[in-house]
Phi, psi and omega in degrees: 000084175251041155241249199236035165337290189271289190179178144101232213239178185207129200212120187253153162255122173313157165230133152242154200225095166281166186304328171291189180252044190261147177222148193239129173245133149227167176255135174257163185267202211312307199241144197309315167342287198261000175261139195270170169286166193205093169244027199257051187275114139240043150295331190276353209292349183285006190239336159318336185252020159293135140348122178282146163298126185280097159223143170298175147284162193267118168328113161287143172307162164265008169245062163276339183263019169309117143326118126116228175227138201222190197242165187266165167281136206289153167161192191319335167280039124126210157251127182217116178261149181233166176218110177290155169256128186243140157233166219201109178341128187303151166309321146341293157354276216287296190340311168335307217269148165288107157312146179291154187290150194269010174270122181291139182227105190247136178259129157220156175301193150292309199297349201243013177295321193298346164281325188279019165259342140318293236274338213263298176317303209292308189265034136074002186307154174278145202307290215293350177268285183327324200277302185301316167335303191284328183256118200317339207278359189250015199243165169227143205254130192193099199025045160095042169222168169221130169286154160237132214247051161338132173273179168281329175306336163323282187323306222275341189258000152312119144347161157274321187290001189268293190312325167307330165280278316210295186337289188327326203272321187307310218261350168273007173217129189303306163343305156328034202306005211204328164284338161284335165228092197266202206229089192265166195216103179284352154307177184270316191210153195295316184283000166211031123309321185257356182323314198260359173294166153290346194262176196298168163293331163324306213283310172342291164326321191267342189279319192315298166355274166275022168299141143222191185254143188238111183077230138293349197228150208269131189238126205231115178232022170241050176277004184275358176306300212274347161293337177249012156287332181319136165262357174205163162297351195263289148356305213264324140354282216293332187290308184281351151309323180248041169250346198270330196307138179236100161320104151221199208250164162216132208247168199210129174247147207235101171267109188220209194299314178312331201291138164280079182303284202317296165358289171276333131310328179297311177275351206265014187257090150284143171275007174297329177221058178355083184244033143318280200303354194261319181243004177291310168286328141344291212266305152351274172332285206303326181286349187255340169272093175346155206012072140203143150227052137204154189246129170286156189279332154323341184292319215256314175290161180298196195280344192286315163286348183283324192294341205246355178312123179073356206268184164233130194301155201254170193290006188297296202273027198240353210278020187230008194108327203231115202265155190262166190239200177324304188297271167015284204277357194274305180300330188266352153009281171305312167321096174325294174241129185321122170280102187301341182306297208305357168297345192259125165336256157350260228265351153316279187327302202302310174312272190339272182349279178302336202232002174246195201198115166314135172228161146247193187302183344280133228294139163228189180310134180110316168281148192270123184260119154275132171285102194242141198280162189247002158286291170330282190077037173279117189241113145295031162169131150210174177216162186256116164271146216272315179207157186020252169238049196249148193220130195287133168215169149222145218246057193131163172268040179203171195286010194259011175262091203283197157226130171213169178234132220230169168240160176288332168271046172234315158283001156330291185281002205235292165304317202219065188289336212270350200066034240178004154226171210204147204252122181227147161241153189245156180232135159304132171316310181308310184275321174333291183305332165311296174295345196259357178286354207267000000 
């Protein structure tokens, strides 16, 4: 989820990438548009007028439809097998939160009513739907925006190729909420996304249904639709519950008499927190006991993350206003207890600048990937990468986004749905000059 799906606050962070190896981070607020900027650094103001740099983007993988459990590619981490997983927002949570009213609803400005009978047109709607839509007598009206109330059969006799127009535009105004931000699915179908849920195979069917494609990845925005399939409040929970679900990985490392400790401590030891000495008897330990070779990766990473792994951040991380996001969780990676600072713009930004360094591949433990608009120079999404293309993230601001671990081309399919971005890593200054002395 990476924005404001659900609720709270959504706050992205900038990259400006100049030819040199100077970088400008600000945070901007929920939406990329409309939001100013924050430059008033001046260590940084000699890096505003560089150029962005023409770096590709990182190639997506081919093992996204894989079964059961299978192996990373061999290298310097070691042999590391995985398995997907879906988890879903503790039930609490959800009980917690107000559901949306089940009547579907499209927000458009005023100034832009005068378009839609293009846009009804462009995406193939039927007269007789487009007619209803278009009368005004039917519409409300609200600080200069005006709703329209599609019925569901309205919904339900749309395309997919219909909704992917009609969405997209939908999706330019935050009031929209679930069109700007929908219910993404990194699966091939809806049915094995929902395989492992709860819900009926009916309600199944109607998501399958009512899917389109955003990119590569399967996009669902009618949930005040599937709220209003519900047959009970308990029911209509349970639906939204399982819009929270997040595909990620649980990884495994598999170690024995065969294995290169030195090797493999080297790479899985950064040198920002000499966490050799944290994980070497671990592993150890696991090569000297007879029938067992693997360790969970949870074993291995720090303590901060290992802690926040699989979770939904608790009303704990909300207590400063600002529940934390992506960035948050990339810079504090390393950090035994989370730098509370780093929610702040300003001294965010300032970190990257001072203690990271752009590198390129091949990637290793520990660099931070920033999602970058490649017009633009804009970084909307990071992440850490931990090995071959499996990477730490939490996907959004907000509490319905867990930490998890991902291949990149799943955060891929999430992020840079648009084609308009390209993947840059940042390195600690500190492990660069390390790797660059060996």
């Amino acid at each position: 989820m990476p924005t404001s799906r659900f609720l709270f606050f959504s706050v992205r962070l900038i990259v400006r990438l100049p030819q040199l190896a100077g970088v400008l981070l600000v945070f901007l607020s929920s939406q990329r548009e409309a939001a100013a900027q924050i430059g008033n650094i001046p260590e940084l103001q000699r890096f505003l007028n560089g150029p962005v740099p023409d770096v590709p983007a990182i190639p997506p993988t081919s093992r996204q439809g894989e079964k059961g459990v299978f192996e990373a590619k061999p290298g310097p981490w070691g042999r590391l097998k995985s398995f997907y997983i879906y988890i879903e927002a503790p039930k609490k949570m959800v009980d917690d939160y107000p559901l949306p009213f089940s009547k579907p609803r499209w927000t458009f400005p005023e100034s832009e009513v005068a378009a839609l009978a293009g846009l009804f047109e462009r995406a193939g709607l039927s007269e007789g739907m487009s007619r209803g839509l278009l009368n005004a007598a039917h519409w409300t009206r609200d600080s200069g925006m005006v709703n329209l109330f599609p019925s569901v059969s309205d919904i339900e006799s749309m395309t997919p190729a219909a909704r992917q127009i009609i969405y997209k535009e939908l999706a330019r105004y935050p009031t929209n909420e679930f069109h700007a931000d929908p219910v993404l699915m990194t699966t091939d179908t809806a049915e094995e996304w929902f395989h492992s849920s709860k819900l009926r195979p009916e309600l199944i069917a109607k998501i399958s249904e009512l899917s389109y494609l955003r990119g590569e990845c399967l996009a669902f925005s009618d949930v005040q639709l599937m709220i209003g399939l519900a047959q009970s409040d308990s029911e209509a929970r349970l639906i939204f519950k399982s819009f929270t679900r997040t595909r990620c990985l649980m990884v495994q490392m598999v170690v024995d008499d065969q294995t290169d400790l030195p090797a493999l401590l080297d790479y899985w030891s950064v040198g920002v927190g000499g966490l050799r000495k944290d994980i070497e008897p671990i592993v150890q330990s696991i090569i000297d006991v007879d029938g067992v070779d693997s360790l969970g990766l949870t074993h291995i990473i720090p303590a901060l993350p290992r802690k926040l792994l699989y979770t939904y951040p608790g009303s704990e991380f909300a207590r400063h206003g600002l529940l934390p996001d992506c960035h948050w969780t990339s810079l504090n990676f390393f950090n035994y207890e989370p730098h509370e600072y780093l929610l702040d713009a300003k001294l965010a930004t300032s970190a990257v600048v001072e203690k990271f360094q752009p590198v390129d591949g091949p990637y290793r433990y520990g660099d931070i990937l920033f999602f970058v608009d490649s017009n633009k120079g804009d970084a909307f999404h990071s992440c850490v990468h931990l090995a071959d293309d499996l990477v730490f993230t939490k996907n959004g601001r907000n509490a319905f986004s867990p930490w998890v671990i991902m291949r990149i081309a799943d955060v891929e399919k999430i992020y840079l749905h648009d084609r308009n971005g390209r993947i840059q890593a940042y390195r600690h200054r500190f492990e660069a000059e390390r790797r660059a002395e060996k």
